[in-house]
C-alpha positions as CSV (number, residue, x, y, z in Angstrom):
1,X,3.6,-1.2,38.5
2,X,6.3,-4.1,39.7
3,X,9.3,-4.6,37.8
4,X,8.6,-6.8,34.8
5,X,10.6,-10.1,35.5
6,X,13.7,-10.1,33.6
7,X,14.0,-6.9,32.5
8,X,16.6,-4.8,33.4
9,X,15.7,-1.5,35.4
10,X,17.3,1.0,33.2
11,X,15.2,-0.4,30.4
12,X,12.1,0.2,32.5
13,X,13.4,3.7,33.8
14,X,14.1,4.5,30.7
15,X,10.7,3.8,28.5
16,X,8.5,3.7,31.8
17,X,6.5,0.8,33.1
18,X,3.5,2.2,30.8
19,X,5.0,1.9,27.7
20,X,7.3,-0.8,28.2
21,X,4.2,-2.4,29.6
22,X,2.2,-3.9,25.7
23,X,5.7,-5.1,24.6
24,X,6.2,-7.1,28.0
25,X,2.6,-8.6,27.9
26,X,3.6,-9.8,24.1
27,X,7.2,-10.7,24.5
28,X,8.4,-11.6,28.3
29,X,11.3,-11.3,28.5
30,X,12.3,-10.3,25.1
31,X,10.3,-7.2,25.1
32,X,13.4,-4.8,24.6
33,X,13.9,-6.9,21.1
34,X,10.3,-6.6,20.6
35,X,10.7,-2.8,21.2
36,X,13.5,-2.5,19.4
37,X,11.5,-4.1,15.7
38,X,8.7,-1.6,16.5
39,X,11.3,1.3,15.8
40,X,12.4,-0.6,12.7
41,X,8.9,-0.6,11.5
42,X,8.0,2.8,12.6
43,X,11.0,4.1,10.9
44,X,10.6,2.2,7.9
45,X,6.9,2.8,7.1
46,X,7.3,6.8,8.4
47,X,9.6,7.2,5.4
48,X,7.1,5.7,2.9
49,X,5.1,7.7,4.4
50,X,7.0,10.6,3.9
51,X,6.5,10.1,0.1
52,X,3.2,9.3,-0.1
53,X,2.4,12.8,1.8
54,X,4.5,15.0,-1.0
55,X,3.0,13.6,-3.5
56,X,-0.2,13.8,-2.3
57,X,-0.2,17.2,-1.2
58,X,1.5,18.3,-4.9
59,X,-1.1,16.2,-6.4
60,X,-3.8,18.3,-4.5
61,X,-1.8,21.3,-5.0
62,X,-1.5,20.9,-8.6
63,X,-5.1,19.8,-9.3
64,X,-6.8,22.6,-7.5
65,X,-3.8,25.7,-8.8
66,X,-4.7,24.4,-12.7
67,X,-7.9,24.8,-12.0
68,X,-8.0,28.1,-11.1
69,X,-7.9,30.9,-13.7
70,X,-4.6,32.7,-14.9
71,X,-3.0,35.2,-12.8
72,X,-5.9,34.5,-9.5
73,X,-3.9,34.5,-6.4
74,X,-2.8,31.2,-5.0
75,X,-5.6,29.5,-3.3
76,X,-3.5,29.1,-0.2
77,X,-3.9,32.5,0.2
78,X,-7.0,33.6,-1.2
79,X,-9.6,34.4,1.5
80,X,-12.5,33.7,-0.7
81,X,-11.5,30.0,-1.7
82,X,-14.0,27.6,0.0
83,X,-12.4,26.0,2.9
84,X,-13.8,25.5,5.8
85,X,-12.9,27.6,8.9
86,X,-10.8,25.2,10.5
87,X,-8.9,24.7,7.3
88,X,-8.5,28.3,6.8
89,X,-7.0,28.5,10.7
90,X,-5.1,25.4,9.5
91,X,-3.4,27.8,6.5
92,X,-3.1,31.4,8.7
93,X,-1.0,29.2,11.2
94,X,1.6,27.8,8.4
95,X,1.8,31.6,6.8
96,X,2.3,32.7,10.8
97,X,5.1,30.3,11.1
98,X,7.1,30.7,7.5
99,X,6.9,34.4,9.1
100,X,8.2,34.0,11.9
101,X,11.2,32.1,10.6
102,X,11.9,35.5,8.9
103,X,10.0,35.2,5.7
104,X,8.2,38.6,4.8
105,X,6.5,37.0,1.7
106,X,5.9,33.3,2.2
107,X,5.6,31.1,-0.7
108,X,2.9,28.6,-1.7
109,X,5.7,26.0,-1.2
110,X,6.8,27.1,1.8
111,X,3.2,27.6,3.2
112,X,2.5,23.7,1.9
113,X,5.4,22.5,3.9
114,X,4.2,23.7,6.8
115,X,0.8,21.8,6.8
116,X,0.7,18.2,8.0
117,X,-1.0,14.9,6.1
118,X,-4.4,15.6,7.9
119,X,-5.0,18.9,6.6
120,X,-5.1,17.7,2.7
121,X,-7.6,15.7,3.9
122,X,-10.0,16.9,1.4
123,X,-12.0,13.6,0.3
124,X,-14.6,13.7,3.1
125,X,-18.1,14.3,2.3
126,X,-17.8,18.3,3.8
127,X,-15.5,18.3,0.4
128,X,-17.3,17.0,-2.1
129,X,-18.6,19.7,-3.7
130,X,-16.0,22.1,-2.8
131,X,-13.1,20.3,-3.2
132,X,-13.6,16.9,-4.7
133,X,-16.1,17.7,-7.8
134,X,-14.6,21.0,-8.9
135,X,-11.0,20.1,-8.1
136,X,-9.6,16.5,-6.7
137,X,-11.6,14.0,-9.2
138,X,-8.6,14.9,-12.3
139,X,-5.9,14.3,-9.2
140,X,-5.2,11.1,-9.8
141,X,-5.4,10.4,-13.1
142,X,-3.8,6.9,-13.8
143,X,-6.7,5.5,-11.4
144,X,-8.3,2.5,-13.5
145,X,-11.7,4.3,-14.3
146,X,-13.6,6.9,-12.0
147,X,-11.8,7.2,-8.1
148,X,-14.2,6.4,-5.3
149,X,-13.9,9.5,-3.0
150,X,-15.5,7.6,-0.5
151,X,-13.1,4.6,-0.5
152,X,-9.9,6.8,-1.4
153,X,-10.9,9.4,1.9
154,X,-11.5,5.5,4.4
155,X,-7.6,5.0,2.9
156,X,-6.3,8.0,3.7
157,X,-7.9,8.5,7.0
158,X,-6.1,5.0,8.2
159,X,-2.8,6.0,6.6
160,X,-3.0,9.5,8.4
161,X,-3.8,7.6,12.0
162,X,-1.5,5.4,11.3
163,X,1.7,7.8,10.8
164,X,0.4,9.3,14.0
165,X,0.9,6.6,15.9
166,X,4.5,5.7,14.9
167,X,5.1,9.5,15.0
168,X,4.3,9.9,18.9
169,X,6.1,6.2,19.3
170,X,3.5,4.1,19.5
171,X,3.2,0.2,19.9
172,X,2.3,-1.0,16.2
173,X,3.8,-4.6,16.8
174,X,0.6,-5.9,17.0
175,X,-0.9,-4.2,13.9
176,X,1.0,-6.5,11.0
177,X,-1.5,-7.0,8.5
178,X,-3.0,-3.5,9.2
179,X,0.5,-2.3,8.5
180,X,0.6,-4.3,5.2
181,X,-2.6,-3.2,4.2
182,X,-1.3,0.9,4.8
183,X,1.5,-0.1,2.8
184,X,-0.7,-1.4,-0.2
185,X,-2.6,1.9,0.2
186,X,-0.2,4.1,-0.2
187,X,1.5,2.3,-2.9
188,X,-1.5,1.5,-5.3
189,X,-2.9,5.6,-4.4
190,X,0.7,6.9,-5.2
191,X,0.5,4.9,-8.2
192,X,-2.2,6.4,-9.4
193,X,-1.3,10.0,-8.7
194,X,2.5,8.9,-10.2
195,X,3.2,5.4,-11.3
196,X,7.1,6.2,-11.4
197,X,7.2,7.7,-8.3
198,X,5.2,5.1,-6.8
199,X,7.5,2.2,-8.3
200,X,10.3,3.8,-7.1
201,X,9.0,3.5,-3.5
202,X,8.0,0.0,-3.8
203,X,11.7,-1.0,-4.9
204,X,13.4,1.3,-2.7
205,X,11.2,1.1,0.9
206,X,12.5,-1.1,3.7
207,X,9.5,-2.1,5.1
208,X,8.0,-5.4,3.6
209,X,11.3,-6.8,4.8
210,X,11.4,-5.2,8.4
211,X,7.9,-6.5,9.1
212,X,8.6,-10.4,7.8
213,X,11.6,-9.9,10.5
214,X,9.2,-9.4,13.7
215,X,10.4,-11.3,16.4
């Protein structure tokens, strides 16, 4: 691939022609500034989305453990609770790693931590009777009237692709009123899982200004 005109090499030896490639197609030569706002943004909305995911895995957490009956082992760890196998892998693997960071008996919390956004993924339809019916439809309980799994698992599954994207570095310059719409998501679902939570995000995130500053 030729040297984008007007960019210096080290830029293009350092992010390679492939990636500086979108932001040079969008930007000439201002691509490095271009590149530069998609960090702001990424960093910006992954710390929002760093919220959102804790308190919608303790939300999930919470909903399914008072559900349970007094004294039953967690469900993390219960081999009879009904997930599916790839879920249960999903769990073995976090209680292998808490282990292997020297932890004989690893905690429900410790065990959460280590699961990513994706795995409390447990609005899809394989869920709904499992999960959603029995458990998740009390997990959000200043929704306005009954949540619509369907609609809530759509949001989540874009919020989820979304934080992968700016987690391997990904161009989302191009993306702004998808962005805005992830934001919305996550603020109106947190809102219903924890209004006070969720208003402290809204006053406290960077991101509604970083994106009105894209170059």
């Amino acid at each position: 691939m030729p040297q984008p005109l007007g960019t210096p090499q080290w830029v293009t030896t350092w992010l390679s022609p492939a990636r500086l490639a979108p932001y040079v197609r969008a930007a000439g030569d201002e691509a490095l500034e271009l590149y530069r706002w998609n960090c702001q943004t990424s960093s910006a909305l992954f710390e929002l989305v760093g919220w959102f995911e804790v308190a919608w895995r303790n939300a999930v957490d919470s909903s399914v453990t008072a559900r349970r009956r007094s004294g039953q082992i967690h469900w993390l760890f219960d081999q009879a609770f009904p997930v599916q196998p790839a879920t249960r892998a999903k769990i073995e693997r976090a209680i292998d790693n808490v282990r292997r960071g020297g932890v004989a008996q690893p905690t429900p919390g410790q065990v959460i931590a280590e699961l990513s956004l994706g795995f409390w993924r447990f609005t899809t339809n394989g869920y709904r009777n499992t999960m959603w019916a029995p458990y998740l439809k009390s997990a959000f309980p200043h929704a306005p009237g009954r949540p619509d799994r369907s609609l809530i698992d759509e949001q989540l599954l874009a919020i989820i692709r979304i934080r992968n994207r700016i987690a391997h570095h990904e161009p989302v310059f191009s993306r702004p009123s998808e962005l805005r719409q992830r934001v919305d998501d996550m603020l109106r679902l947190g809102a219903w899982i924890n209004p006070n939570a969720a208003a402290w995000w809204r006053e406290q995130t960077t991101i509604v200004e970083v994106l009105r500053r894209r170059p």
